[in-house]
C-alpha positions in Angstrom: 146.5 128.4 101.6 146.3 131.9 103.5 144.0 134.4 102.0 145.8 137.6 100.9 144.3 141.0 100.7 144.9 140.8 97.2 143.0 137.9 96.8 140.6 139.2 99.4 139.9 142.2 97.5 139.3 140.2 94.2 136.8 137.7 96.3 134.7 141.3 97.1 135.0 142.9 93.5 133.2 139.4 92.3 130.5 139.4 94.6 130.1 143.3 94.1 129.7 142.6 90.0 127.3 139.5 91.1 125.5 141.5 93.0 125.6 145.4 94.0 123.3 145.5 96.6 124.6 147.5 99.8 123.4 144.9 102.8 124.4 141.6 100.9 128.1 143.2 100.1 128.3 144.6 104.2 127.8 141.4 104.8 130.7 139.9 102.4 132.9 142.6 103.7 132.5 140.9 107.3 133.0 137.4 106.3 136.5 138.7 104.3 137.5 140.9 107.3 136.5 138.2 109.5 137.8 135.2 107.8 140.4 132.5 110.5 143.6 132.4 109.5 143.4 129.1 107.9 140.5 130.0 105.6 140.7 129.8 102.2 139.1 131.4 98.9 136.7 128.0 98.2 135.5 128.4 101.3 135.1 131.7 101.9 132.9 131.7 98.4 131.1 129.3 100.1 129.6 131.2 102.9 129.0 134.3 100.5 126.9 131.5 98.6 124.8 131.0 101.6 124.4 134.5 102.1 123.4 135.0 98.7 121.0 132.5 99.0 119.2 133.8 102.1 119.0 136.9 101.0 117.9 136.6 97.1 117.0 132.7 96.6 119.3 130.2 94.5 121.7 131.7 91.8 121.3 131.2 88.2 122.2 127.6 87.1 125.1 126.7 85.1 123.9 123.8 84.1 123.8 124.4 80.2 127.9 125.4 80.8 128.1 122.1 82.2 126.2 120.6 79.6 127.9 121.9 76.9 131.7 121.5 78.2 130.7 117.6 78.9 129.0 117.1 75.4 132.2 119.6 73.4 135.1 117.3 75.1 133.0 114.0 74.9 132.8 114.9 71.1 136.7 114.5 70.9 137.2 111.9 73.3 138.1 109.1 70.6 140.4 111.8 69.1 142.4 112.4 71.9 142.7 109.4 73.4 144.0 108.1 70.0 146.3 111.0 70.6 147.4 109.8 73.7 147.9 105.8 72.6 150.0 107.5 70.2 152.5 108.9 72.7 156.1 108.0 73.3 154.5 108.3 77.5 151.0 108.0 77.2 150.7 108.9 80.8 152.2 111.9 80.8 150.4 112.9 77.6 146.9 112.2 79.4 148.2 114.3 82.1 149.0 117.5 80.2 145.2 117.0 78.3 143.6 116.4 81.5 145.4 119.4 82.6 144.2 121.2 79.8 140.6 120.7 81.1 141.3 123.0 83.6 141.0 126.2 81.7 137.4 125.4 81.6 136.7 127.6 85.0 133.8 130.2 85.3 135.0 131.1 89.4 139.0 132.0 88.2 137.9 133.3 84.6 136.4 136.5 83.6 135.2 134.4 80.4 135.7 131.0 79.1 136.5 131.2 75.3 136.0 127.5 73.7 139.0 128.7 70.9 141.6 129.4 73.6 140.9 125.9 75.2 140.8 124.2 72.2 143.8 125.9 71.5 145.3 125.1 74.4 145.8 120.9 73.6 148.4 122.3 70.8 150.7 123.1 73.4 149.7 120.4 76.1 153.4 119.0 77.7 154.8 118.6 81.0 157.4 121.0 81.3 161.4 119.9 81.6 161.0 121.3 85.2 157.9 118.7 86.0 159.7 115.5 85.0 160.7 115.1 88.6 157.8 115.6 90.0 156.4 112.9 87.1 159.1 110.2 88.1 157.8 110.8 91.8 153.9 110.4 90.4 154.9 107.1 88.6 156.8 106.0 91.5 153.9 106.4 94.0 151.4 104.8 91.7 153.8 101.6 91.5 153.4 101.2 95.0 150.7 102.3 95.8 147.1 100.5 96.4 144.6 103.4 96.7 144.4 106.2 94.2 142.2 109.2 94.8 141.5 111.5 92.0 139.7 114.9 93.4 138.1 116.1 90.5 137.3 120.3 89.5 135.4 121.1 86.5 132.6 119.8 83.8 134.5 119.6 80.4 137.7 118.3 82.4 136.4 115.2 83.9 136.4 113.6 80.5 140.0 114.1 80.5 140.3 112.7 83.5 138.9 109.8 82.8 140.9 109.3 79.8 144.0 109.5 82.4 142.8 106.9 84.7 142.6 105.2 81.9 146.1 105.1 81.0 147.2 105.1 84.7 145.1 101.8 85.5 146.9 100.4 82.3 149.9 101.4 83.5 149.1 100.2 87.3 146.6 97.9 87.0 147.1 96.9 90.7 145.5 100.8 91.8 141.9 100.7 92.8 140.7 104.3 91.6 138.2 106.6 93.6 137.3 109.7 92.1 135.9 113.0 94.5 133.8 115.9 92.7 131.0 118.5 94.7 128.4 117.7 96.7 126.3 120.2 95.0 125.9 122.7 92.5 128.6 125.5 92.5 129.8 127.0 89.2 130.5 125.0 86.7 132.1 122.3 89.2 131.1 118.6 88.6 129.0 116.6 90.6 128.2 112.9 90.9 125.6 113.3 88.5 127.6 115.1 85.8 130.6 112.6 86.1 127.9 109.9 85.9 126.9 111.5 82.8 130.3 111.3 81.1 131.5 107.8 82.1 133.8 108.2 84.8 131.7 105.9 87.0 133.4 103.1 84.4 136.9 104.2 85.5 136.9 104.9 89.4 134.5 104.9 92.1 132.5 108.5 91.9 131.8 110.0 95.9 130.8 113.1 96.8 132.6 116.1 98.8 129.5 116.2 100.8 128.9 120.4 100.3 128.6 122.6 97.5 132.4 124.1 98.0 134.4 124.7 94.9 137.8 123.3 96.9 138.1 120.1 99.5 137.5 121.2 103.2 138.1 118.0 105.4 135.9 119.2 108.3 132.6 119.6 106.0 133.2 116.0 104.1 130.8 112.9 104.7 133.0 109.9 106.2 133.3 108.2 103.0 135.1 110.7 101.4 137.1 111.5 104.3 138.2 108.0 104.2 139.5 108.0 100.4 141.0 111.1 101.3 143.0 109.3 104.5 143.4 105.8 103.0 144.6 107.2 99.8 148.4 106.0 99.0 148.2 108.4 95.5 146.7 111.8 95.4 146.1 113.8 92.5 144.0 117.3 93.3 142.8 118.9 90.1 142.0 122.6 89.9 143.6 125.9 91.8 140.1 125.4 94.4 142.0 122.1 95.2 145.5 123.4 95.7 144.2 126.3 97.6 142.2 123.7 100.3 144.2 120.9 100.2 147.7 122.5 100.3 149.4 122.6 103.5 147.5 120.6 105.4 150.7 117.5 105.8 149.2 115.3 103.4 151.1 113.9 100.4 149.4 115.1 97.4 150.5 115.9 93.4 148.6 118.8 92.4 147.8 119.8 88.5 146.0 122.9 87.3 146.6 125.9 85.7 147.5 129.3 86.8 145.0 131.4 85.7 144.7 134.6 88.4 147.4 136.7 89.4 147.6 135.1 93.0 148.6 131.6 91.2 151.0 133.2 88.2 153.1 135.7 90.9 153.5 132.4 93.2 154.9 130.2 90.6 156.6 132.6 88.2 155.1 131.9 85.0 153.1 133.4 82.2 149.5 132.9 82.5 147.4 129.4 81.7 151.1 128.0 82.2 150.3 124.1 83.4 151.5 123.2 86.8 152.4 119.4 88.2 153.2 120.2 91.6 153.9 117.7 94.7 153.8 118.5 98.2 154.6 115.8 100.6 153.6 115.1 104.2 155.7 115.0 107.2 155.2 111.4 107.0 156.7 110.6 103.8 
């Protein structure tokens, strides 16, 4: 996904409140003014990461964030997956929650309020206008073998979990793989943090191989480049996802919510309005 100058000036007015300092921001202004035409906004907050580094040493940690997301959505795990066995469709009803997770996001957000996420499952639904791309979901995970969740945030890999759940119920002929960071950026999950809340138990856990908040094929350790190729299902979780993943002629179902201008203006609707959306290779 292109970078626009709107987006490109948002990128700068973050690292300017993160940081103020005159050479560090010179030097974000040439990476933005610099950036290929196939860049995109994870990884362009990637390489002002390493600049920040060189210049002033590791940023602070969100590891309590993490932490606390993972412990608050681990606490109502038992509720909401009786809330899902409940359902007419429990697959779709895992996939709105899981979807819900996706609020929890400290690089789209100005602030995270626990009230509005929690708020947030009230309302969880796939839209009238997503049913077709749900039909095509269920339909790739009948025939599928290989199904490849790319995971986003801390908080929302519990839901996700809860979804493969229902999905390997469903289609308990998938084998599941699960992709999350290869190091610490924001409040993204690692390995270690979806160790920490069980997904292990529902899908193989590999890493992205950097610290990137989005999936960038060219910086990935072979492993993961191989789920990624070998996949028959794809589900990308998170708007760093959609952004490096979308576009690239791979068939992939994308969820998130749109929660920055850039995402609402291109789909049309209200803020923290859930997205399902497929996009399907030249091969399919």
């Amino acid at each position: 996904m292109r970078i626009p100058e709107s987006c490109a000036q948002c990128l700068y007015s973050r690292q300017l409140k993160r940081m103020p300092d005159e050479a560090y921001l010179a030097e974000v202004r040439a990476l933005i003014d610099g950036r290929g035409e196939n860049d995109t906004s994870p990884l362009l907050v990637y390489r002002f990461n390493q600049a920040f580094a060189r210049r002033f040493g590791l940023s602070g940690s969100y590891a309590q964030v993490k932490r606390r997301y993972n412990d608050l959505v681990l606490s109502m795990e038992g509720r909401i997956r009786a809330r899902i066995e409940a359902a007419d469709d429990p697959v779709a009803a895992a996939l709105a929650f899981a979807r819900v997770g996706n609020y929890i996001d400290y690089g789209a957000m100005d602030a995270v309020e626990e009230d509005t996420f929690l708020s947030l499952f009230d309302q969880a639904a796939l839209r009238e206008e997503e049913k077709e791309v749900y039909a095509h979901f269920l339909a790739a995970c009948e025939k599928g073998k290989r199904f490849l969740l790319i995971a986003d945030n801390c908080g929302e890999i519990v839901l996700d979990k809860l979804l493969l759940e229902q999905v390997r119920r469903r289609f308990p002929g998938l084998a599941f793989q699960a992709l999350v960071r290869g190091g610490e950026v924001l409040n993204d999950a690692t390995v270690q943090d979806a160790e920490y809340v069980g997904l292990g138990g529902a899908a193989e856990i590999l890493s992205n191989g950097a610290a990137i908040a989005g999936t960038v094929y060219e910086m990935m350790p072979e492993p993961a480049r191989h789920a990624l190729d070998q996949a028959d299902v794809i589900l990308a979780k998170g708007q760093g996802n959609y952004e490096s993943l979308s576009g690239q002629g791979r068939s992939i179902f994308f969820a998130f919510l749109c929660k920055c201008d850039l995402f609402i203006r291109r789909f049309g609707v209200p803020p923290l309005t859930g997205m399902l959306v497929e996009e399907r290779g030249a091969a399919v």
